[in-house]
C-alpha positions as CSV (number, residue, x, y, z in Angstrom):
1,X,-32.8,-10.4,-140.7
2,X,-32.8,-8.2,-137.7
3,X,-29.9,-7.4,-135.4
4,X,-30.1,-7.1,-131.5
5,X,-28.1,-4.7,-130.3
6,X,-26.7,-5.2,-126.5
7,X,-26.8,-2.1,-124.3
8,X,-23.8,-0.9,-123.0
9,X,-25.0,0.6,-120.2
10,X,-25.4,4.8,-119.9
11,X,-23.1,7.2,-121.8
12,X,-23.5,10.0,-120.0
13,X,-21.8,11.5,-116.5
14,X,-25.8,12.0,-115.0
15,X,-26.9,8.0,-116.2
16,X,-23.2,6.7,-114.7
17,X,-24.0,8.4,-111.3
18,X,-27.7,7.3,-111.5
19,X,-27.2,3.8,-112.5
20,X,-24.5,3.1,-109.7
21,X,-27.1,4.0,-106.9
22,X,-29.2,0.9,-108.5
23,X,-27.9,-1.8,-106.3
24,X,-27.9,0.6,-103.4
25,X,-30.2,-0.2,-100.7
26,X,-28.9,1.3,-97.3
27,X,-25.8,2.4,-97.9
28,X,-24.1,0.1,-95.0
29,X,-21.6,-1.9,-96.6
30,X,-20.3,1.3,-98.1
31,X,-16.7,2.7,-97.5
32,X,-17.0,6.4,-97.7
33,X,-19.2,8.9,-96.6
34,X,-21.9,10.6,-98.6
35,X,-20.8,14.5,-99.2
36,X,-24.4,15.7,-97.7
37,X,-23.8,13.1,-94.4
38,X,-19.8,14.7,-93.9
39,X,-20.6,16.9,-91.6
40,X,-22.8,14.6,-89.2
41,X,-20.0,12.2,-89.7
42,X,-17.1,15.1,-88.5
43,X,-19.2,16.3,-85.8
44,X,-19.4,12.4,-84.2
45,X,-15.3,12.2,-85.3
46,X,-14.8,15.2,-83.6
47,X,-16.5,14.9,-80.4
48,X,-15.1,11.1,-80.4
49,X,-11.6,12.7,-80.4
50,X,-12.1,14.7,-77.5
51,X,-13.0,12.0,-75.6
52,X,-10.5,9.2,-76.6
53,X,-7.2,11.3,-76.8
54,X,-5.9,8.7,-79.2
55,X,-1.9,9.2,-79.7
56,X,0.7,8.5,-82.5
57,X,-0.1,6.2,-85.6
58,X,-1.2,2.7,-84.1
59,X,-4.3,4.8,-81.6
60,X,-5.0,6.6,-84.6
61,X,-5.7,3.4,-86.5
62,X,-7.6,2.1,-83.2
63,X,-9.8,5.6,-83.3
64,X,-10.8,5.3,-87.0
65,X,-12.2,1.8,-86.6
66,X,-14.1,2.8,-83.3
67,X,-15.8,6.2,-85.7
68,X,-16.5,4.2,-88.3
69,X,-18.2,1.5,-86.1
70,X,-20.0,3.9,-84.1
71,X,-21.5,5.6,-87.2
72,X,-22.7,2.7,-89.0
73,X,-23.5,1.8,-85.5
74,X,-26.1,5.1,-85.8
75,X,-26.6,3.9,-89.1
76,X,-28.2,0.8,-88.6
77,X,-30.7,2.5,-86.0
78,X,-31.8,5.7,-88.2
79,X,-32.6,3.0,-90.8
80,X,-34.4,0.5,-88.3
81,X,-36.7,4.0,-87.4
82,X,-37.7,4.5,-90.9
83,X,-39.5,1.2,-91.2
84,X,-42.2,2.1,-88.9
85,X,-43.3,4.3,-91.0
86,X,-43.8,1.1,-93.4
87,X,-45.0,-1.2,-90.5
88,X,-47.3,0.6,-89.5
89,X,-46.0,1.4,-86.1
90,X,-45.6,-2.0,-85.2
91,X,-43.0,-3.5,-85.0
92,X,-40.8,-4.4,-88.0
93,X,-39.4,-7.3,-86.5
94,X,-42.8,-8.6,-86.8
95,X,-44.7,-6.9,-89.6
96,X,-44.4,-8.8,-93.2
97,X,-43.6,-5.7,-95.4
98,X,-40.6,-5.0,-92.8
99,X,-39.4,-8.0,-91.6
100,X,-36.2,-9.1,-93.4
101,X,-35.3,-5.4,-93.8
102,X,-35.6,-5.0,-90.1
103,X,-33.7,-8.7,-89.8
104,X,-30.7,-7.1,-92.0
105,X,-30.4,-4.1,-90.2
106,X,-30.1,-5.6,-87.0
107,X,-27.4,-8.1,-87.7
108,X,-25.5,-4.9,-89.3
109,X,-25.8,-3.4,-85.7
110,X,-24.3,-6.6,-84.0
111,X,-21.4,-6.2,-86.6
112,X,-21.1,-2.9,-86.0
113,X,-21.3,-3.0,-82.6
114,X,-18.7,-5.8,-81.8
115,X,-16.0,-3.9,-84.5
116,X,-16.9,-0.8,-81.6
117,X,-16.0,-3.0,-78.6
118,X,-13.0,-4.5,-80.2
119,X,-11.7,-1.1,-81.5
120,X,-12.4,0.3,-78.1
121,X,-10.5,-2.2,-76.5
122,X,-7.5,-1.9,-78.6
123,X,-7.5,2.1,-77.9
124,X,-7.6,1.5,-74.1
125,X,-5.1,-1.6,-73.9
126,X,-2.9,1.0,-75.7
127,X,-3.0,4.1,-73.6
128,X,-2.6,2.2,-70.3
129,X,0.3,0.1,-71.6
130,X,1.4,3.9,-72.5
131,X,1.1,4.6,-68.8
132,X,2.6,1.5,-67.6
133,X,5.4,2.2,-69.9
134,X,6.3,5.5,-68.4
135,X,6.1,4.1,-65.0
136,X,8.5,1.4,-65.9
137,X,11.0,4.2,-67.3
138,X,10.6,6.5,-64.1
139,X,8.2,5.8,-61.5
140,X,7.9,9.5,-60.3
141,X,7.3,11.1,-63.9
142,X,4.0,13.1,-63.4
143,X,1.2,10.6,-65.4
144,X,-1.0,11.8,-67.8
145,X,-4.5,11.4,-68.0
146,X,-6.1,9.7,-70.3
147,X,-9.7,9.2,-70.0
148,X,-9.8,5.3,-71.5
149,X,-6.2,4.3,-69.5
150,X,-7.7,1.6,-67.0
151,X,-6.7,3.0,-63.9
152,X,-7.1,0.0,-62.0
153,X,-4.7,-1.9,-64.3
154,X,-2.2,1.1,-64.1
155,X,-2.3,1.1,-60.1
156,X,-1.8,-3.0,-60.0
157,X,1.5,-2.2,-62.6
158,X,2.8,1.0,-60.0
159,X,2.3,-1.3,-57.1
160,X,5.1,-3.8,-58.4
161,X,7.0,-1.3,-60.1
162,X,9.6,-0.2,-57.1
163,X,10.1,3.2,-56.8
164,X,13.3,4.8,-57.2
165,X,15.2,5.5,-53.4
166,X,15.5,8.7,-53.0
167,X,16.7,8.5,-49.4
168,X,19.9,9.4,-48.0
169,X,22.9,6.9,-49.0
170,X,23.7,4.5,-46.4
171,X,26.8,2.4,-46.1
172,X,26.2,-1.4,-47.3
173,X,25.0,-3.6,-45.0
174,X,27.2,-5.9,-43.0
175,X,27.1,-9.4,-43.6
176,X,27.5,-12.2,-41.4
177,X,27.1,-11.9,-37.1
178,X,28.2,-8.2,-37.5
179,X,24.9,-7.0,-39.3
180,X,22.2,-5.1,-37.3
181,X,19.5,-6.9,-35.7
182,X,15.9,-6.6,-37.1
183,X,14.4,-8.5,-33.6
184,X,12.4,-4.9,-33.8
185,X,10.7,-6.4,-36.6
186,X,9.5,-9.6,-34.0
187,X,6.8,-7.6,-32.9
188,X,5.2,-6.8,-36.8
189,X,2.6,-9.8,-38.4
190,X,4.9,-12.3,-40.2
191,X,3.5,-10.5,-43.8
192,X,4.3,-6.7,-42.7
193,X,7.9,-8.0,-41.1
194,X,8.6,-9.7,-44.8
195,X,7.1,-6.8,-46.8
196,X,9.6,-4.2,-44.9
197,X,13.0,-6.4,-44.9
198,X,12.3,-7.0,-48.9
199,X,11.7,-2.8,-49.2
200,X,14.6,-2.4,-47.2
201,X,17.2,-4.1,-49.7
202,X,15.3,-2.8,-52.6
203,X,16.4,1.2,-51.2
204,X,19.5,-0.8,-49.6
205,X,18.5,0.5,-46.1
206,X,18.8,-1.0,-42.5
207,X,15.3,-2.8,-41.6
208,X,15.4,0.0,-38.4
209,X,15.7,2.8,-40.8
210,X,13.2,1.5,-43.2
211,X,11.0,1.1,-40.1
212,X,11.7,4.4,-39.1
213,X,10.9,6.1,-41.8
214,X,7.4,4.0,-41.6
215,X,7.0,5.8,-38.3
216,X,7.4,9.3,-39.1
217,X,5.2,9.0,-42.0
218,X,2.6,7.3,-39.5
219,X,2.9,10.0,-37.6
220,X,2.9,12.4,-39.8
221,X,-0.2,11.1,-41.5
222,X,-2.0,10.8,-37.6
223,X,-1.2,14.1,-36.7
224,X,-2.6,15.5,-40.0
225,X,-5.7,13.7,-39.1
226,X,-6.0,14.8,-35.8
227,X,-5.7,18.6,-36.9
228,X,-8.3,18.5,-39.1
229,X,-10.9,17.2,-36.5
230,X,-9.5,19.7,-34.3
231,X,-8.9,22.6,-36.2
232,X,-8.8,25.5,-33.2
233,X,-6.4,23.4,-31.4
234,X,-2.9,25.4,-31.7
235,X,0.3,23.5,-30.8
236,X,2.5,26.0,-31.2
């Protein structure tokens, strides 16, 4: 009567590490990083960093997704190359002995490439709320610069964010038939003579001050202009 003996698999350290790579096909669905690919993968991490500037915990956990995604990202495309060496030079999309390795490798990229955009997203949503943040706090604070802050974004926040009066202060405004006329104001579009009254009580100032103030800097701004297309003109 014989006896069948199962296999319990390999015994030794060498047959372990061999028989784990069995299943292994491409490597993309793995979590860490082969020791001969690390320093490909810190040179992309790297250069990645200087770029993004991510900041504190909650970027840092934005910047490791978008690495990871753009390596396997890389990935998916070094693998995609090596099947024309089995297709023939055709393309594997369309070659038999490729196809549904090619298939594979492309919906890995898609994946890939929409954990990218999302992780992207999440990185630049953070920094310009980061910026908007500090404008809220003081809207003269110097702003940094962060390359994936959306500028745009950050200019719509400063343009509703007033700024802080810095102008001399004024007595409050009289109420009633003893406050000072803004008839000056008569002569502005209907939208300019609402924008300056609503500036005016957000520094607390007179509509004729606020609209003096306008004036100098117009001027200012005209005469500046004026010099530099005439730059030998001396008016001293």
């Amino acid at each position: 009567m014989s006896t069948n003996t199962l296999s319990t698999g390999p015994r030794t350290e060498e047959g372990k590490a061999k028989s784990s790579q069995n299943a292994r096909k491409h490597g993309l669905a793995a979590e860490s990083i082969p020791a001969d690919l690390l320093p490909v993968f810190n040179d992309l991490r790297n250069e990645l960093r200087s770029q993004c500037q991510p900041d504190g915990p909650l970027e840092e956990i934005f910047f490791d997704k978008l690495v990871t995604a753009r390596w396997n990202m890389l990935r998916s495309l070094d693998l995609e190359n090596e099947l024309y060496d089995l297709s023939e030079g055709k393309d594997p999309l369309c070659h038999p002995a490729t196809v549904k390795l090619a298939d594979l490798y492309s919906r890995y990229y898609i994946r890939f490439e929409g954990s990218f955009n999302r992780a992207y997203k999440q990185l630049k949503d953070s920094q310009t709320n980061r910026i908007c943040q500090l404008i809220e706090t003081n809207p003269e604070a110097p702003r940094p610069t962060l390359v994936l802050a959306d500028a745009i974004k950050i200019q719509h926040f400063a343009k509703r964010t007033p700024a802080q009066c810095t102008g001399p202060v004024t007595e409050p405004r009289p109420s009633g038939s003893d406050a000072p006329s803004d008839d000056i104001l008569k002569h502005f579009p209907p939208a300019e003579a609402a924008m300056i009254r609503e500036e005016a009580a957000l520094c607390d100032m007179s509509v004729n001050a606020m609209v003096a103030d306008f004036a100098k800097l117009g001027y200012k701004t005209a005469m500046d202009e004026y010099m530099r297309n005439e730059p030998n003109l001396d008016l001293r």
